[in-house]
N, C-alpha and C positions, 0 to 999 in steps of 0.2 A: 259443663265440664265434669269428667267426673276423677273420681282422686284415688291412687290408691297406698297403701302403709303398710310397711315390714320392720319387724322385727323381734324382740324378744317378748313372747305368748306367755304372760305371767298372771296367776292372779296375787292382788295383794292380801295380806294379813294387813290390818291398820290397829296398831299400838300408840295410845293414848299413855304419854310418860308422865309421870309424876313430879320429876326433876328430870336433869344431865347425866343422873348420879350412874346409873345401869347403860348408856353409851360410854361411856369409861370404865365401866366393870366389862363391858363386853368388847372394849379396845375398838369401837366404830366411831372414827371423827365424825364431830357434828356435821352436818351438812352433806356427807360426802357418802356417794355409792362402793358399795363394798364386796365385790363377789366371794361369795362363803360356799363350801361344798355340804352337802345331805345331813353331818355331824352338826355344825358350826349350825347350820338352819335350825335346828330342833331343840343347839343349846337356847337358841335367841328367844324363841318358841317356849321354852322351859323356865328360863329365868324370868320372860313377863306374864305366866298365865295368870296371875293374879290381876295382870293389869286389866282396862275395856279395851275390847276390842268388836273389829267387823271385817269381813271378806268384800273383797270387789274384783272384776275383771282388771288387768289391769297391763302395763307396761306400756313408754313413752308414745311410739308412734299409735299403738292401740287406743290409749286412752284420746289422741288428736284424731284418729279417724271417729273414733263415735263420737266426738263434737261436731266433726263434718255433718256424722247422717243424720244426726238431731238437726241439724240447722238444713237439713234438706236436700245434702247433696249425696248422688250416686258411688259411693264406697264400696271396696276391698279392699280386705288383710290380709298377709302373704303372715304364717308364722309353725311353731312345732310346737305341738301338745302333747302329752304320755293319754293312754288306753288308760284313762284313771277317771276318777269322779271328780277329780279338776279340771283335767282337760276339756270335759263334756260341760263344766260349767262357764268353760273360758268360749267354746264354741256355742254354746245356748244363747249367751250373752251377745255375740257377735248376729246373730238372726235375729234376735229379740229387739235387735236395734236397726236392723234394715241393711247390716253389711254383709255383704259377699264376703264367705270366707273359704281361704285359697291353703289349709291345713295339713300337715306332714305331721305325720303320727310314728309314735316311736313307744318300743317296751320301757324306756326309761320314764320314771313319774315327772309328772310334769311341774314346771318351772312356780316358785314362790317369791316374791318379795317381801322382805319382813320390813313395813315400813313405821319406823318408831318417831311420833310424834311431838315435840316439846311444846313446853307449855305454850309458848311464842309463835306458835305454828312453822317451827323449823322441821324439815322431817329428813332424817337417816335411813339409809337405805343397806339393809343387810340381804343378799339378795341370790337368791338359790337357783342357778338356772335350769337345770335339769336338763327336757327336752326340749324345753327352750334352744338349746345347746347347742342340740343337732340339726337343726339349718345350716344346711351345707352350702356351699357353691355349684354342687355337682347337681343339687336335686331341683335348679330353677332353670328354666330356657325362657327367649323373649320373649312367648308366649302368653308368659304370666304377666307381662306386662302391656302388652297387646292392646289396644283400646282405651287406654286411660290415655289423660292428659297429663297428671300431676303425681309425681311419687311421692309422698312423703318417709325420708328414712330415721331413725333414734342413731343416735352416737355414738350407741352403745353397743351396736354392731361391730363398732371399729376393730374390737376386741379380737374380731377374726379376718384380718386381713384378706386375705383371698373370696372372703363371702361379700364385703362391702363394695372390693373393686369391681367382683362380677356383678353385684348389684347395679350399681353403676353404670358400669359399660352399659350389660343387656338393655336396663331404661334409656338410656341416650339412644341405643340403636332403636329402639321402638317409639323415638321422639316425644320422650318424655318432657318435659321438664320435672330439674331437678330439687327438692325442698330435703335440706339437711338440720337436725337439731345437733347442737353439740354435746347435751345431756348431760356430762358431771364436767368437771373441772379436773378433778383426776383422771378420769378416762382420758381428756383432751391431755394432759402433761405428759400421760404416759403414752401417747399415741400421737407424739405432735406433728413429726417428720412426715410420716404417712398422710394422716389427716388435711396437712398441708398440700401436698400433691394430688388429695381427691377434691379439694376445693378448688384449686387452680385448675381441674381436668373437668371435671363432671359436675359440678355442684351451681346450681342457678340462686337457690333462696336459700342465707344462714341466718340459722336463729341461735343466738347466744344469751345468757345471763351474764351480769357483769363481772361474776367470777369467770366464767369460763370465756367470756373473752378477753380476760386479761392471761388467763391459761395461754388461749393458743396465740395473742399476739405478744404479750409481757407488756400492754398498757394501758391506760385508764380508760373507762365508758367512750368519750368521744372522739381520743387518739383510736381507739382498738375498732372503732368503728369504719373509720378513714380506713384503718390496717387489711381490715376485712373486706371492705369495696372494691378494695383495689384486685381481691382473688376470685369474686362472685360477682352476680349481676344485683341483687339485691341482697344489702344485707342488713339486718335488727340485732339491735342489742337493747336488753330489758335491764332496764334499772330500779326494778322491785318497784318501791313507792314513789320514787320520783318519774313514774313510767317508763317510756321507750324510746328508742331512736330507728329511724331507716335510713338508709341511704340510698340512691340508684344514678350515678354515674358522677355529676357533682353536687344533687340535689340531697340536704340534708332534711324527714320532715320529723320532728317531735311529736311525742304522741304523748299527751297529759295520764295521768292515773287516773280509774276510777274509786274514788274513795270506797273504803273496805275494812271491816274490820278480821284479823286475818286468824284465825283457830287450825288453818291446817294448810302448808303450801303446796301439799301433793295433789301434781296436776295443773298446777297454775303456769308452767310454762307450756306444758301440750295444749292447754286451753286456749289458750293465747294463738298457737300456730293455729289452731282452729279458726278463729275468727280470722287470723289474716289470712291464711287460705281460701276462706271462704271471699272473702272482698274479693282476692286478687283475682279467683276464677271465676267472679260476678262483675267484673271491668270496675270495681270502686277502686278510689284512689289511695292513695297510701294515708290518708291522714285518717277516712271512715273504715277502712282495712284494719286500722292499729286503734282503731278507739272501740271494734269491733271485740279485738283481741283481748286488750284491756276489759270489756265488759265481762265478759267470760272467766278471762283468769282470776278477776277479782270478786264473778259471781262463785268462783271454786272454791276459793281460798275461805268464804265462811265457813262451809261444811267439812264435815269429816272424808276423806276419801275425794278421787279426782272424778265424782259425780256428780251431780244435784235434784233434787226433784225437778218434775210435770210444771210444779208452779212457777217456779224460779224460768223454766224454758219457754214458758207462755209469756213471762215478763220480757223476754227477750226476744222470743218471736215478734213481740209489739214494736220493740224499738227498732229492731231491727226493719220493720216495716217503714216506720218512719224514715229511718236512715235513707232504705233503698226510694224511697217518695221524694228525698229532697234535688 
């Protein structure tokens, strides 16, 4: 099968925090994603350069499709980059990894995320779209989606109402199936009415964290679960260290943690769609689908940034062998 993902073409900045103390001077709740405009990027930018940091390709559905093409599967990324020495390293990255990419280029510089990391491996998201931005609705036809099996989209689309529904439609009419992340918890609150209605119309597989599916339903991991079943055909909710849940009509399967120790959470749920993407379009079951996901997310969560070395991916290339052998 092969997969493809849109949405917002970011690379990250990855800020290593000291304390809380500077996401409170800079007024960004913990946890939570925050869109800032070109100013507001550069203060964030200003106030930590003394802290460590490193660049990566980066944004939700982007970082879940190069999980795909590591683990082997045929990929594209639908996104908007600026004519800038970002954007060219946001699209190097995308070839360097084996993904088709499907790219709208724009004079505006292209898209940042300022991702600030606490000591606990929580990470805050200040986050500069740029030409990210300009992904329109006008500028996709079902063409682009033509040939795949699987869309994967970020949540964080939602933000543009008319771009996520004609996402949507166009994939359904090109018989896609559809894979939705809900991606912050805010975005989902502030976007709930809508969000709801692209779940019940379009959307095949949600993936939630148990903040954000207590967002869009108002309640706990296993109630929010049921909540969510009943609008999709598959749906997961991650419960960080106590692992996951899926559902698929009545059938409820838990899926255990992989022990971790955790230095950086960015990434750890795109990672996660990765492996269960990859079971579902390799006919495993929900239980080696979500312990797939789990490996992953929980191999990200050591590292700085939502990538990992060669070695780390050969370790899982093994298991993964085993997996698909039993």
């Amino acid at each position: 099968m092969k997969i493809i993902g849109i949405g917002n073409a970011l690379v990250d900045v990855l800020t290593q925090l000291k304390d809380d103390n500077l996401l409170e001077e800079l007024e960004l709740p913990r946890g939570s994603m925050q869109l800032v405009n070109a100013e507001r990027s550069a203060q964030i930018q200003q106030k930590s350069k003394n802290l460590k940091k490193q660049m990566a390709s980066g944004g939700s559905a982007a970082n879940t499709i190069h999980g795909l093409a590591k683990l082997g599967m045929e990929t594209a990324f639908i996104g908007s980059v600026g004519k800038d020495d970002t954007g060219k390293f946001f699209e190097d990255d995308l070839k360097k990894s084996g993904i088709k990419p499907i790219l709208f280029y724009s004079d505006s510089p292209s898209g940042i995320s300022n991702v600030m990391i606490s000591p606990d491996g929580e990470r805050t998201l200040g986050t500069f779209l740029g030409a990210a931005l300009e992904l329109s609705a006008g500028m996709l036809s079902k063409s682009n989606f033509e040939g795949y099996d699987i869309l994967h989209v970020e949540g964080y689309l939602v933000q543009n109402h008319e771009l996520l529904e004609t996402i949507l439609k166009l994939s359904k009419a090109a018989g896609l199936k559809v894979s939705l992340d809900l991606a912050s918890y805010n975005v989902v609150e502030d976007n709930l009415d809508f969000l709801h209605d692209m779940v019940k119309n379009y959307v095949d597989i949600v993936f939630a964290n148990e903040e954000e599916a207590k967002a869009f339903s108002g309640k706990e991991p296993k109630e929010a679960l049921n909540h969510i079943a009943t609008m999709t055909d598959i749906a997961i909710v991650k419960i960080g260290s106590k692992g996951s849940m899926v559902k698929q009509d009545n059938t409820v399967t838990t899926i255990s943690p992989i022990k971790a120790h955790a230095v950086d959470t960015t990434g750890a749920g795109d990672l996660y769609a990765s492996g269960f993407l990859y079971g579902l379009a390799n006919n495993l079951d929900f239980e080696k689908s979500g312990y797939l996901g789990s490996l992953l997310s929980g191999t990200v969560i050591e590292v700085v940034g939502a990538k990992f070395g060669e070695d780390k991916w050969k370790e899982i290339g093994e298991k993964l062998m085993t997996l698909l052998a039993k």
